[in-house]
C-alpha positions in Angstrom: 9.1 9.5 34.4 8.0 9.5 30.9 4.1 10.7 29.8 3.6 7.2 27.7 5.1 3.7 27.2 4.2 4.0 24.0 4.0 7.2 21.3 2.0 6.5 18.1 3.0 9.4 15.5 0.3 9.2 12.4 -3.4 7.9 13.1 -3.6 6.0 10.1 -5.3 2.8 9.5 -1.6 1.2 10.3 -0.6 3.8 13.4 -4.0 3.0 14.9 -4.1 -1.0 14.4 -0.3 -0.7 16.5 -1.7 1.4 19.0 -5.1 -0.9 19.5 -2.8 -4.0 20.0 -0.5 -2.6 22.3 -3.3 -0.7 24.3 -5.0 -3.8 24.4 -2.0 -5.6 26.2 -1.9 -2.7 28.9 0.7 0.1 28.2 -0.4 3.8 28.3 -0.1 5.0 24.2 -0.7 8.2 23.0 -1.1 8.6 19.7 -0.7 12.0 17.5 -2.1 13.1 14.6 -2.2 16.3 12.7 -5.6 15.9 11.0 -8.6 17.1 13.1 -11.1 14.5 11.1 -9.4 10.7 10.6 -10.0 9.5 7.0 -10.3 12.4 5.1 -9.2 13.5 2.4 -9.3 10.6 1.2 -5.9 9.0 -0.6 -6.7 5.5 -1.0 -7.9 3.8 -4.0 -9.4 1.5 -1.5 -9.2 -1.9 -3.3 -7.8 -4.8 -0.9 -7.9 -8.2 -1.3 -9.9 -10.8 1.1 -6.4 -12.1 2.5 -7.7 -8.8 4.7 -9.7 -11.1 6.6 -6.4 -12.9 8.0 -5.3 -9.8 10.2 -9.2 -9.8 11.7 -9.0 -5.9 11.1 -12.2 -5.6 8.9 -16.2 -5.1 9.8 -18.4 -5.4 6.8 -20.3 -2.5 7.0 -16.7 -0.5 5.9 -17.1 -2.7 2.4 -18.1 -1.0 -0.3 -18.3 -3.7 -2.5 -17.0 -7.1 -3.7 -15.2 -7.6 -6.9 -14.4 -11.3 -8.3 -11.9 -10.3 -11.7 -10.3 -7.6 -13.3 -10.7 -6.5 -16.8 -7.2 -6.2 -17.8 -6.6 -3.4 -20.8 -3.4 -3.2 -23.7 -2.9 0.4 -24.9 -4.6 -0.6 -28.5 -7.5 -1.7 -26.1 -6.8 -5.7 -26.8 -8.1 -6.8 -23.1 -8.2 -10.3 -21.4 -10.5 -11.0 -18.1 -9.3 -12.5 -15.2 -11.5 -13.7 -12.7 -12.0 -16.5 -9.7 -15.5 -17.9 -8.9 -15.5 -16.4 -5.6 -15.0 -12.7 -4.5 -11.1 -11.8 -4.9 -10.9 -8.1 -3.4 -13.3 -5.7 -1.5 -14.0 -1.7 -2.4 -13.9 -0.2 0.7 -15.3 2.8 2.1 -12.3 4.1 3.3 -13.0 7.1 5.6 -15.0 4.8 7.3 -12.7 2.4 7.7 -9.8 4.8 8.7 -12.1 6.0 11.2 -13.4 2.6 13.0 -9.7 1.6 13.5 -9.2 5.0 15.1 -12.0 4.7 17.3 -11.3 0.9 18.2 -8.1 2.4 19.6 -9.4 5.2 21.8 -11.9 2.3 22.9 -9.2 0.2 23.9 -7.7 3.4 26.7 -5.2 4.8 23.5 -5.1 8.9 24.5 -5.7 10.9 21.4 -3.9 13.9 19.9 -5.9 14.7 17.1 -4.9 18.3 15.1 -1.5 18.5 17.3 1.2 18.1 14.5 4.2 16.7 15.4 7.2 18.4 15.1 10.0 16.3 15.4 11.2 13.3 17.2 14.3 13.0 19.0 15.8 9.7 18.5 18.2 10.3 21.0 16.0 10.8 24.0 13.1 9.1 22.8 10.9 12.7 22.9 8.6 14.2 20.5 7.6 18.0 20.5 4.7 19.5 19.1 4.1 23.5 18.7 3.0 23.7 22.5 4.7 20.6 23.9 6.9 18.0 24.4 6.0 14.2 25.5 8.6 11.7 26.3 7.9 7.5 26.3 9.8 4.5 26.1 9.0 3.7 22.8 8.0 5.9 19.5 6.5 4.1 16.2 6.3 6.5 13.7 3.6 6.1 10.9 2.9 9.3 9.7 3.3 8.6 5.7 5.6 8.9 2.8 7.2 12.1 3.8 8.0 11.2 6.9 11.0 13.8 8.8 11.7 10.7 10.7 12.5 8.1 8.1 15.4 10.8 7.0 17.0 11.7 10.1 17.4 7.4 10.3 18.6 7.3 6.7 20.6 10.5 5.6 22.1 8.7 2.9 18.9 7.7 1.0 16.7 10.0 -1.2 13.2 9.0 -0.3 11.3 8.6 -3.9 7.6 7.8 -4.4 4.8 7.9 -7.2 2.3 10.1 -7.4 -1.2 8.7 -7.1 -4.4 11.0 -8.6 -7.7 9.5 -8.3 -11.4 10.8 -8.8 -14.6 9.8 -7.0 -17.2 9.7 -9.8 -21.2 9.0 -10.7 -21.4 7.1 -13.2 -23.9 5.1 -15.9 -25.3 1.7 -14.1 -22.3 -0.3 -14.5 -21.3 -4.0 -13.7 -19.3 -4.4 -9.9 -17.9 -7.2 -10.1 -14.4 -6.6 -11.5 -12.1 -4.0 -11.8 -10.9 -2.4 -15.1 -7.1 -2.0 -15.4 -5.3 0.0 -18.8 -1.6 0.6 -19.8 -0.9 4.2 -20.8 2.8 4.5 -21.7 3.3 7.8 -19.8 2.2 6.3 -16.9 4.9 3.3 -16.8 5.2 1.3 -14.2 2.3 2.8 -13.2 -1.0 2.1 -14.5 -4.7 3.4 -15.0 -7.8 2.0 -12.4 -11.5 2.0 -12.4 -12.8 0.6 -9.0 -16.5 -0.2 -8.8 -17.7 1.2 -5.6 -21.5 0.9 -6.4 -23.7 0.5 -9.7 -23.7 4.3 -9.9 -20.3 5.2 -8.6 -16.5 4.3 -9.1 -13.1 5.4 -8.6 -10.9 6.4 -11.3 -7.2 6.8 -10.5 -3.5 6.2 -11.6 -0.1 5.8 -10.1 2.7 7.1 -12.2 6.4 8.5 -12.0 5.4 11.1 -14.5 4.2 14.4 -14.5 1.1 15.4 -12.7 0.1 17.8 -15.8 0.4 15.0 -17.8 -0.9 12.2 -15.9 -4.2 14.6 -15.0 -4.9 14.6 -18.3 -4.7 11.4 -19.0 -7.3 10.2 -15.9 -9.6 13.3 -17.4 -9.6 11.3 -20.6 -10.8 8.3 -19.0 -13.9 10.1 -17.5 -16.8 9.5 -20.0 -19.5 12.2 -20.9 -21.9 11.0 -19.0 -20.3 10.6 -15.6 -19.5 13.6 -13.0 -16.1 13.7 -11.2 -17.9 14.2 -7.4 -14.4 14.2 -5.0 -10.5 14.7 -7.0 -7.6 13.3 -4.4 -4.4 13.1 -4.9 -1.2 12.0 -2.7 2.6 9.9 -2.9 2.8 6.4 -2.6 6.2 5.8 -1.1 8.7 3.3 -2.9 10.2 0.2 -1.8 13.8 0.3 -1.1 15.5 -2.4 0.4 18.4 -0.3 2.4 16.2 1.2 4.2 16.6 1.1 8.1 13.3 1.2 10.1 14.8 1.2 13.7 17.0 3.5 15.7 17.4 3.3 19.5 14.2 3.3 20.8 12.0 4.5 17.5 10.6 2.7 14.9 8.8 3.1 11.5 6.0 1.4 10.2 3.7 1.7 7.3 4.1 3.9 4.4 6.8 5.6 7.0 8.5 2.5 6.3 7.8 1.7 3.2 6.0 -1.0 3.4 3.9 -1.3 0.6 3.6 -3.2 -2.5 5.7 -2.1 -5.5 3.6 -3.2 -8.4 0.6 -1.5 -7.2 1.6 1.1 -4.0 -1.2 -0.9 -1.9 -0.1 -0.8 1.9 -2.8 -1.8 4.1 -2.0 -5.7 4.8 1.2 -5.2 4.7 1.1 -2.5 7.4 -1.2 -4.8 9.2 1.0 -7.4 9.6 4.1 -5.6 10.3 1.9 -4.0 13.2 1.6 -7.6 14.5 5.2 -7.9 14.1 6.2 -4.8 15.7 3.0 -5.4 18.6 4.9 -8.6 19.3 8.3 -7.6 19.6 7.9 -4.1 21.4 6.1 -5.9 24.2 8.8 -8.2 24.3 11.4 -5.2 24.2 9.2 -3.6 27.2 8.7 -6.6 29.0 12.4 -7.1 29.0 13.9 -3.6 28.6 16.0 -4.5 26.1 15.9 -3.0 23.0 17.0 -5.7 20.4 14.1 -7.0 20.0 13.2 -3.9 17.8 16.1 -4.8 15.6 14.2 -8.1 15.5 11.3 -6.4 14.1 13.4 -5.5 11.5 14.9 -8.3 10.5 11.4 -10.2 11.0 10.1 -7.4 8.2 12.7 -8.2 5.9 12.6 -11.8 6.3 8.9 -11.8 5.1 8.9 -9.4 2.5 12.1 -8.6 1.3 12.0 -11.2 -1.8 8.1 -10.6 -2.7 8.8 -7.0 -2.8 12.3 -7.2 -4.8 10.5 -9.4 -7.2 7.6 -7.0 -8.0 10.3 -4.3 -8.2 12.2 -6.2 -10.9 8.4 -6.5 -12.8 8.0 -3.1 -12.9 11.9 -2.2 -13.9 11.2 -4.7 -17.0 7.6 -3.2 -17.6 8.9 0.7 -17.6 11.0 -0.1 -20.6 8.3 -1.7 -22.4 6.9 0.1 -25.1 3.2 0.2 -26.2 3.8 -2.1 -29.0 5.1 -4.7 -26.9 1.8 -4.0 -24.2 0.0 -4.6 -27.3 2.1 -7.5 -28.9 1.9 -8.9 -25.3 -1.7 -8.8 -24.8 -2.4 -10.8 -27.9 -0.2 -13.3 -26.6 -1.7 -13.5 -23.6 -5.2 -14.3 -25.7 -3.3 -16.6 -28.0 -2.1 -19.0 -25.0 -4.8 -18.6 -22.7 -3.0 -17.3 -20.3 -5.8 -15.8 -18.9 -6.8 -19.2 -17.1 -3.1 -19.6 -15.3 -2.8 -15.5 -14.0 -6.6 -16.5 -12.7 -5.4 -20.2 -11.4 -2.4 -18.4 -9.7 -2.8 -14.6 -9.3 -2.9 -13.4 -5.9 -3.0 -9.4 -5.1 -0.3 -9.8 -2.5 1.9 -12.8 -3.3 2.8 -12.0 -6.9 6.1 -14.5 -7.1 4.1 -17.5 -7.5 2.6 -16.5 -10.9 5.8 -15.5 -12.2 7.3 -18.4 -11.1 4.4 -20.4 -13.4 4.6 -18.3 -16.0 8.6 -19.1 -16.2 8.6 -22.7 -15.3 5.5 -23.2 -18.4 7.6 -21.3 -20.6 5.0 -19.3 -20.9 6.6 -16.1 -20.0 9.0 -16.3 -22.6 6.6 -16.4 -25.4 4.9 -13.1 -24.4 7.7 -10.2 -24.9 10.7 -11.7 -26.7 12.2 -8.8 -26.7 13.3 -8.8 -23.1 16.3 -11.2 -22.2 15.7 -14.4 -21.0 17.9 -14.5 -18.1 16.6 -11.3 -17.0 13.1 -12.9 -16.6 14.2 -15.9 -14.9 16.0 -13.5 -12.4 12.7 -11.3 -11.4 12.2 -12.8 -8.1 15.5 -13.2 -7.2 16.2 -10.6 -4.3 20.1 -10.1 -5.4 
């Protein structure tokens, strides 16, 4: 007899939101943590865009605040604005929110295990054990982060990689909310440098970079002004896309940043990890309904299906973009002033679904006329997932 249907390793926003929907259809789910407080530290820049709203996972009180554009910045400081005419992403407060999908699960009959650290999971037998304990179920969904034990006992061929993301909570002069300012620092290729409104006195200042964390601490302490005052520093990985990466074995799967499922361009993982909740929701119940265990190889394959060319595409981006050099950022830029392109990323920009703009930009020509030093069949190739 096993002590759950279900086990939920990592009580994250996306570990949570799994273990709410299958609580919700009736199984007995456990879910383990090793944190004693949900949400904190914080290790989120927090920015998401309103395609949120489709996965019905968001109350308003956990927004921060609403942002319309982005202030987009070259290295020589050249900038172009970008903007819709309705509200494009929400700040959110992200402890908050971390901790009202936690709750909504133990609401729904989910048994917590907060501060009771996982130890391993046996694949084999479908077991976890803690310091004290072992719990078996039917099914265990890890989502426990980037440096997941888990995701390397399925893949012992693959070398996990990840950015590193530093970010500071800071006060700040009265300041205007709605957009987001976005700079180029060459160190910091692909990665890049944020400021995220959060209120008229407050903001988030952060980077994501392959680079040093000396270096790249420097940097963000460049960007913080005289006048403000750095209230909270954070810092984490954001785990890297990588498209051999197997997500199910026997009876365990991965999902979220376990799984790496997160955005490439930007490390963002939250809608994402919502909807490949959904898609793992739907086909463990099938698998339990049915005992039989292929449909979590359809997960899989269901995963892939829907991201697997978005994902390659923004990888390509950002394999072009970290051998561009500052004077091409800056070359680029003026281009992008020159042409107006401006009006077509605004037009058709999305946060999530970056291979439509790309596509414009090629099809216009456009794209071409931008860096001409990098290879025109290379850029017609960047959404291409082979």
């Amino acid at each position: 007899m096993t002590d759950y249907d279900i086990i939920v390793v990592g009580a994250g926003p996306i570990g949570s939101t799994y273990a709410y929907k299958m609580a919700k259809q009736g199984y007995n789910v456990g879910l383990f943590d090793m944190k004693n407080r949900i949400g904190q530290p914080l290790q989120c820049a927090g920015l998401v865009s309103t395609n949120i709203c489709d996965t019905k996972n968001l109350p308003k009180e956990c927004i921060d605040n609403e942002v319309k554009g982005a202030n987009l910045y070259a290295p020589d400081k050249t900038s172009i604005q970008v903007e819709k005419d309705k509200t494009v992403a929400y700040v959110l407060d992200r402890v908050m929110y971390d901790k009202y999908l936690f709750d909504r699960a133990i609401n729904e009959g989910v048994t917590p295990h907060l501060g009771e650290r996982v130890l391993d999971v046996d694949i084999e037998n479908t077991v976890i054990k803690s310091i004290e304990n072992k719990y078996s179920s039917n099914i265990i969904v890890v989502s426990s982060g980037p440096t997941c034990h888990t995701s390397k006992k399925m893949n012992p061929n693959i070398e996990d990689k990840h950015f590193m993301g530093l970010q500071y909570t800071v006060r700040t002069e009265n300041q205007d909310t709605n957009y987001v300012n976005l700079s180029i620092k060459q160190p910091l290729l692909p990665g890049f440098l944020w400021e995220i409104p959060t209120s008229p006195f407050t903001k988030r200042v952060g980077l994501f970079t392959n680079g040093s964390y000396k270096e790249s601490e420097q940097i963000l302490k460049m960007q913080i002004k005289p006048t403000d005052t750095i209230i909270e520093k954070h810092n984490g990985l954001i785990p890297r896309y990588n498209p051999n990466k197997k997500i199910v074995e026997n009876n365990t799967i991965l999902l979220g940043d376990a799984a790496g499922q997160v955005k490439p361009t930007t490390g963002g993982g939250l809608i994402s990890g919502f909807n490949c909740a959904e898609i793992a929701s739907i086909n463990t119940n099938k698998m339990l309904e049915e005992q039989d265990n292929t449909y979590l190889l359809n997960y899989q394959e269901e995963y892939r299906k829907r991201y697997a060319n978005e994902f390659k595409a923004q990888q390509n981006v950002q394999n072009i973009i970290k051998d561009m050099t500052e004077d091409d950022f800056n070359y680029m830029f003026k281009q992008l002033k020159k042409y107006d392109v401006d009006r077509i990323i605004s037009q058709y920009g999305d946060m999530d679904n970056q291979t439509p703009l790309l596509k414009q930009l090629v099809k216009t020509g456009t794209i071409f006329k931008l860096v001409p030093k990098i290879g025109v069949r290379r850029l017609k190739n960047i959404w291409k997932s082979r």
